[in-house]
PAMARRO-49467 format. One record per residue (C-alpha): x, y, z. Coordinates in pm, whole numbers. Each point is the difference from the previous one (the first is absolute). Last residue first. Layout:
residues N
SITE / c1 / c2 / c3
SITE / X / Y / Z
...
This chain:
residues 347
SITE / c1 / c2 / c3
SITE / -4157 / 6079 / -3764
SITE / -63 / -187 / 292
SITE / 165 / 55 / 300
SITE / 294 / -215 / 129
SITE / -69 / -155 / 253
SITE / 310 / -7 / 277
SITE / 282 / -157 / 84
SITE / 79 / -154 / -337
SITE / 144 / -317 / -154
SITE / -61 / -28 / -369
SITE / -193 / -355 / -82
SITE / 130 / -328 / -6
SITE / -59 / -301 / -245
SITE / 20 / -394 / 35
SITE / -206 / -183 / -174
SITE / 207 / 43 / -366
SITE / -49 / -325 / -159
SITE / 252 / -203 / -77
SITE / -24 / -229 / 321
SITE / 391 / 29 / 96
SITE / 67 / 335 / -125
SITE / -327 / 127 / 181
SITE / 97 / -151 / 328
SITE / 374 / 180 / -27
SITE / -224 / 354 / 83
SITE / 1 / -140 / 348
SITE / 362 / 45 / -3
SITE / -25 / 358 / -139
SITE / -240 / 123 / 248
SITE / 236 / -151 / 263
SITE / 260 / 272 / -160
SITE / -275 / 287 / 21
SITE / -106 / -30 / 345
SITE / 342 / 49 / 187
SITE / 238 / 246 / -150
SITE / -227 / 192 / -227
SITE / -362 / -59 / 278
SITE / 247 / 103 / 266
SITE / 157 / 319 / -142
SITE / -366 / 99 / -111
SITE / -138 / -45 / 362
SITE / 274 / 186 / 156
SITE / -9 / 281 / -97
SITE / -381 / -12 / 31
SITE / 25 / -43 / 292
SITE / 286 / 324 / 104
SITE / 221 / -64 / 309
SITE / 0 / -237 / 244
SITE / -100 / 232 / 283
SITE / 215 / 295 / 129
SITE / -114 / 30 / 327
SITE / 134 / -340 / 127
SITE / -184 / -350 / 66
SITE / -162 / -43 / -294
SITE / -333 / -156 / -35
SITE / -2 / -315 / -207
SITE / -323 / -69 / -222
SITE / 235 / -197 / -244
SITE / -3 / 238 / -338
SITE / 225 / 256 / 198
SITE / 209 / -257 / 151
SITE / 157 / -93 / -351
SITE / -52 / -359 / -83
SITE / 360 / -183 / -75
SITE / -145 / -305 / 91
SITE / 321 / -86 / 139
SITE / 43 / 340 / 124
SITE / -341 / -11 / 132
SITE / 83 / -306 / 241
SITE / 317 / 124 / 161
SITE / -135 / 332 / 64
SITE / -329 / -183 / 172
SITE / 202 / -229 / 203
SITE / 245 / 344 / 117
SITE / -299 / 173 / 86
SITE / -174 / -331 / 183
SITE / 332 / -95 / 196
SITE / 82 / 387 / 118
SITE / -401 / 10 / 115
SITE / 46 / -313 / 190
SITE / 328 / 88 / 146
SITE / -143 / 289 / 179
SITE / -269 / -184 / 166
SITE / 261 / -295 / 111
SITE / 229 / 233 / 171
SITE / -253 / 192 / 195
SITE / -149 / -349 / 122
SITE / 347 / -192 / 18
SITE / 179 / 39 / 313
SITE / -180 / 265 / 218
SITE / 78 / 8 / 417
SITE / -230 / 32 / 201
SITE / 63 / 36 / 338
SITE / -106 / -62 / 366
SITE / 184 / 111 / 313
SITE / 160 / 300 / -199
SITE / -190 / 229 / 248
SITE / 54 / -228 / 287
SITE / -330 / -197 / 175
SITE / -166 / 49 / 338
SITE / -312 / -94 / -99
SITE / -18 / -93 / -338
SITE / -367 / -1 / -237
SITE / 64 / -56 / -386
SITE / -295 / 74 / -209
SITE / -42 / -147 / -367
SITE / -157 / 253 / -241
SITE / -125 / -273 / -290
SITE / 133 / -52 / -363
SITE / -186 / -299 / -29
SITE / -358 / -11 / -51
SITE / -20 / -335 / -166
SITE / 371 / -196 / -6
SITE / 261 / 55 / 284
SITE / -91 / 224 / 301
SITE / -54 / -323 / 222
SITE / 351 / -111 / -15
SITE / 127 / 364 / 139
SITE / -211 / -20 / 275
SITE / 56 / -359 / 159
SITE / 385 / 92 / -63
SITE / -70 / 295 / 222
SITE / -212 / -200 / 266
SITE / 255 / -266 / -37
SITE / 273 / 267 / 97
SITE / -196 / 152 / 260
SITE / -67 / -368 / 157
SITE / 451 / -72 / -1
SITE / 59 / 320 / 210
SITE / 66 / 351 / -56
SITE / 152 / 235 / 230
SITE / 345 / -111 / -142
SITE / -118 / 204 / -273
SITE / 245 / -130 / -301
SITE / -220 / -22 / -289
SITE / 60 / 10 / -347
SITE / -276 / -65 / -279
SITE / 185 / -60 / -322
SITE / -167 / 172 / -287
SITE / -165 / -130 / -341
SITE / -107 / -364 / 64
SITE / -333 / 32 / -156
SITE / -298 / 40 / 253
SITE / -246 / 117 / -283
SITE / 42 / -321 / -239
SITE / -251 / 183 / -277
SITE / 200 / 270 / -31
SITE / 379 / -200 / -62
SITE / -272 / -230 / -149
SITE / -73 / 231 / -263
SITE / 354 / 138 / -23
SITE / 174 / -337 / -31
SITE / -283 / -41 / -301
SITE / 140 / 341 / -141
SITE / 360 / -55 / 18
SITE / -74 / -375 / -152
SITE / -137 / 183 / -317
SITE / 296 / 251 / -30
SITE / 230 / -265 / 25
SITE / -178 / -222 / -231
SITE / 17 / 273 / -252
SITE / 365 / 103 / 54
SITE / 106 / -419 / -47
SITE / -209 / 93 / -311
SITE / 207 / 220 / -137
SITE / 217 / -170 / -196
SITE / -301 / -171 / -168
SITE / -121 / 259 / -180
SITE / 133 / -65 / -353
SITE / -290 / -287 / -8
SITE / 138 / -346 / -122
SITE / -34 / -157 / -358
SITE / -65 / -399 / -51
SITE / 242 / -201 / -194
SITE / 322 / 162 / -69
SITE / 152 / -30 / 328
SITE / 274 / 198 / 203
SITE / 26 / 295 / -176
SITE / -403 / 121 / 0
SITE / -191 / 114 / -288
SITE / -347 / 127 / 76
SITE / -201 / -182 / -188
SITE / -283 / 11 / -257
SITE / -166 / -377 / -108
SITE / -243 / -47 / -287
SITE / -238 / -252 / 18
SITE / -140 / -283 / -256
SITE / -186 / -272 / 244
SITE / 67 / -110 / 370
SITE / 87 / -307 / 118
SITE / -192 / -103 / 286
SITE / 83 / -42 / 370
SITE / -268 / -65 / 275
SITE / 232 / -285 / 202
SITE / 95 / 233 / 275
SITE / -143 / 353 / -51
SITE / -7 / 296 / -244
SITE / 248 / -144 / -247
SITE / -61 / 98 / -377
SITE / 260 / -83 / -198
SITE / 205 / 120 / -312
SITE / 153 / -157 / -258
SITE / 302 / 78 / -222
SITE / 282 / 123 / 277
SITE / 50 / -438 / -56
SITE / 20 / -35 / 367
SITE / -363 / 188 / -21
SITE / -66 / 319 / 168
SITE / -198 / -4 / 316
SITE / -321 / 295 / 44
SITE / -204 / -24 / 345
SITE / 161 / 331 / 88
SITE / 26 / 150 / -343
SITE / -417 / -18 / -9
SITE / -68 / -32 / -384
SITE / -136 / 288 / -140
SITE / -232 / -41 / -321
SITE / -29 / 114 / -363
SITE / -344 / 69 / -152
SITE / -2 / -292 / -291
SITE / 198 / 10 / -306
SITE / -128 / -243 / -255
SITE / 74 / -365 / -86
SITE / -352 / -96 / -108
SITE / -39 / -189 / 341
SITE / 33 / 337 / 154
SITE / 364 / 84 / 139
SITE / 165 / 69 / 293
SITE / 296 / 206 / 114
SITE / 108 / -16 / 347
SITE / 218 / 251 / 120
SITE / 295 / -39 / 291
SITE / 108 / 313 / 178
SITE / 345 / -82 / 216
SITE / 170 / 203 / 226
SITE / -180 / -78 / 283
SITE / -121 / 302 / 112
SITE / -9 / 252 / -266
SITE / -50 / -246 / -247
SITE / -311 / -138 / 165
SITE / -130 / 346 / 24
SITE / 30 / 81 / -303
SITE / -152 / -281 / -164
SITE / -306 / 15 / 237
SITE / -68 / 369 / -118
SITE / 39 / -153 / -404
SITE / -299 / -198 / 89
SITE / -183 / 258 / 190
SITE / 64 / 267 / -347
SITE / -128 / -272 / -251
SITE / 241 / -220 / -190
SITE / -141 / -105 / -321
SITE / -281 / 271 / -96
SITE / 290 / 228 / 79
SITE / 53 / 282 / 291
SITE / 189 / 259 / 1
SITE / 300 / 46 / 330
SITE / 81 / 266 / 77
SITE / -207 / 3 / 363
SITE / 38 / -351 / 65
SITE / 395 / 52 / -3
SITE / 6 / 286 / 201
SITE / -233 / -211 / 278
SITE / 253 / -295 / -39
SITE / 307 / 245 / 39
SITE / -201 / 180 / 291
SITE / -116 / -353 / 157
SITE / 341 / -177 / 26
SITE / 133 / 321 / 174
SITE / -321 / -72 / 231
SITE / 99 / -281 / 126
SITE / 330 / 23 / 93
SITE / -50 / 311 / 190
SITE / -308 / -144 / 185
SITE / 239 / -303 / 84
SITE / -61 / -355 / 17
SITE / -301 / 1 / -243
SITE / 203 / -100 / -262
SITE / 211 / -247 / 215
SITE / -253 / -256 / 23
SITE / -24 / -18 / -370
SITE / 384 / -5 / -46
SITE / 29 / -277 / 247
SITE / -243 / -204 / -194
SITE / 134 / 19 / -281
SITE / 360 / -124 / 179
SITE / 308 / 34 / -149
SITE / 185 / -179 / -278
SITE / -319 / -147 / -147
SITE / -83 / -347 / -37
SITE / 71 / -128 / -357
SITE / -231 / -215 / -173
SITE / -80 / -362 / -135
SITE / 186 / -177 / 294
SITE / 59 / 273 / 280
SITE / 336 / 99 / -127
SITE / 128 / 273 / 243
SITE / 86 / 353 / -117
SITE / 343 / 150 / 102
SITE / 43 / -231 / 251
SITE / 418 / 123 / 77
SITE / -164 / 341 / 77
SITE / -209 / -155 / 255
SITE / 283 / -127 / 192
SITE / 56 / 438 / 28
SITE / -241 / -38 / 294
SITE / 185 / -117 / 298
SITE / -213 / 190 / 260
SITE / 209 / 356 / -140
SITE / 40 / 153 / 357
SITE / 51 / -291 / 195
SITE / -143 / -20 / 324
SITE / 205 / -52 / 332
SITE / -185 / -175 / 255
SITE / -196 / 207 / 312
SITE / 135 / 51 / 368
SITE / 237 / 228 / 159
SITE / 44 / 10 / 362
SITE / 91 / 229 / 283
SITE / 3 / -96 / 374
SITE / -68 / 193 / 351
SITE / -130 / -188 / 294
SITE / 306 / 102 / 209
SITE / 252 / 267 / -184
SITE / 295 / -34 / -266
SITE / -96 / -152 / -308
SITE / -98 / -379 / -85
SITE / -18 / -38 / -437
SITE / -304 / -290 / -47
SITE / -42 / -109 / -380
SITE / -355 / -32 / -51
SITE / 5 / -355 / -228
SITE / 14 / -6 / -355
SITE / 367 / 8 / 51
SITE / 174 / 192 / -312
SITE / 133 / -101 / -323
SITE / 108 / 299 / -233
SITE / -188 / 197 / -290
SITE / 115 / 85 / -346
SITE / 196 / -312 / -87
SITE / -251 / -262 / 5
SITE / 49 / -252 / 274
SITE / 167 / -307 / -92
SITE / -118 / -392 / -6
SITE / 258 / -242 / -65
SITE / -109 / -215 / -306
SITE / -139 / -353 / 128
């Protein structure tokens, strides 16, 4: 059996509270908690690439994952929804791809990085309206001829004529992957910074100060009474006055003494400004267009600025992939209109 070795970027320690005596009766410090690593040993997925499932290839991350993760993070979220709104908007219409149809398209290439097509035909071999094909429940053949539909365990069919758009990725040339996914660890962040906040509110008697007392005036029933107190201000109706009669006590008898409640409230602003920055410069969405409000006089600067910069650098080149459906079919179902701000008024 092959030695076994720790990974390089984290070192061994005692799962068990290691126990450091110091100067002074009763007095001890500990440590406790096991080292976690910082990557969790994901790069062996790189060496998967795609995995052969048998008549299809699995996909490199996740569908699943992605799906979940759209809704992670209001930021996240709606970035997807401006380019797919934009997109909607320019977008004209054809008697074989209707303006919902082409909707769905978008928004399955904006989050998975994939937009599959499906084209029927009539029994007399015409075009019929053309239809999206869920990219999550979408597996391409180990042929990259054939496509499957696989919604479930044992449900899978093979799929008709369809035209496939990705999103090229350099590890695999098989199924396309989202540009967004380098920030996504920023995403999840900013998602489990607001659940810790819910039940940061929701706990009530959170361990956010160290309560000191050295009265000797007190004895062991005052400090049950306290701890008696403190435990029963957690949950519904917390935040309660708690009052603290001691006759005979010192000024500095009883303290309180903050460790983490100041500490943690700032930090959760700095982690959900720095999440969102992270996430909109991978959408590349300007803050303007996002609802954001900012945070010094100044402001973002001008809109509508903005606006046209984003629809040229942004909107225009994924108008030009989706425009690579009407090479394939032949038939020119894929138009856009001017972008503009504003109606213009009728002449």
């Amino acid at each position: 059996m092959a030695e076994h070795r720790q990974p390089p970027h984290f070192t061994a320690m005692d799962p068990s509270p290691a126990i450091v005596p110091t100067a002074g009766a009763g007095i001890e410090a500990f440590t406790f908690g096991e080292p976690l690593p910082v990557l969790d040993r994901r790069e062996i997925m790189d060496y998967l690439e795609c995995q052969n499932a048998g008549r299809w290839y699995e996909p490199p991350i996740s569908w699943e994952g992605l799906a979940r993760s759209w809704r992670a993070s209001v930021h996240h979220n709606s970035a997807i929804a401006v380019k797919r709104n934009v997109l909607t908007r320019t977008f004209q219409p054809h008697p074989l791809l209707s303006r919902s149809a082409f909707q769905q398209l978008a928004q399955d290439y904006l989050v998975f990085g994939n937009m599959y097509v499906e084209a029927p035909r009539n029994r007399l071999g015409g075009r019929m309206p053309l239809a999206p094909a869920l990219a999550k429940f979408v597996r391409r053949g180990t042929d990259l001829q054939r496509y499957w539909w696989v919604p479930g365990w044992n449900q899978e069919r093979e799929l008709g004529e369809l035209f496939h758009l990705i999103e090229h990725d350099i590890n695999q040339e098989v199924y396309g992957l989202p540009e967004y996914l380098a920030a996504l660890n920023s995403a999840w962040l900013n998602e489990s910074a607001t659940l810790f906040r819910r039940k940061y509110y929701l706990n009530g008697s959170h361990a956010g100060f160290i309560l000191y007392m050295t009265d000797p005036a007190q004895n062991p029933d005052d400090v049950d009474a306290m701890r008696k107190a403190l435990r029963n201000s957690k949950g519904p109706g917390n935040f309660r006055n708690l009052f603290m009669y001691a006759p005979n006590g010192k000024k500095d008898g009883i303290q309180i003494i903050p460790i983490s409640e100041v500490a943690a409230r700032d930090e959760f602003f700095n982690i959900k400004n720095v999440t969102r920055d992270d996430v909109l410069a991978a959408h590349r969405v300007p803050a303007q267009l996002m609802g954001i409000i900012p945070n010094n006089t100044g402001g973002f600067g001008d809109a509508e600025k903005a606006a046209r910069v984003f629809y040229e650098n942004e909107i225009a080149p994924l108008q030009a992939r989706f425009q690579e459906l009407n090479d394939w079919l032949g038939v020119e179902v894929v138009r856009f209109g001017p972008y503009s701000l504003t109606e213009q008024p009728a002449p």
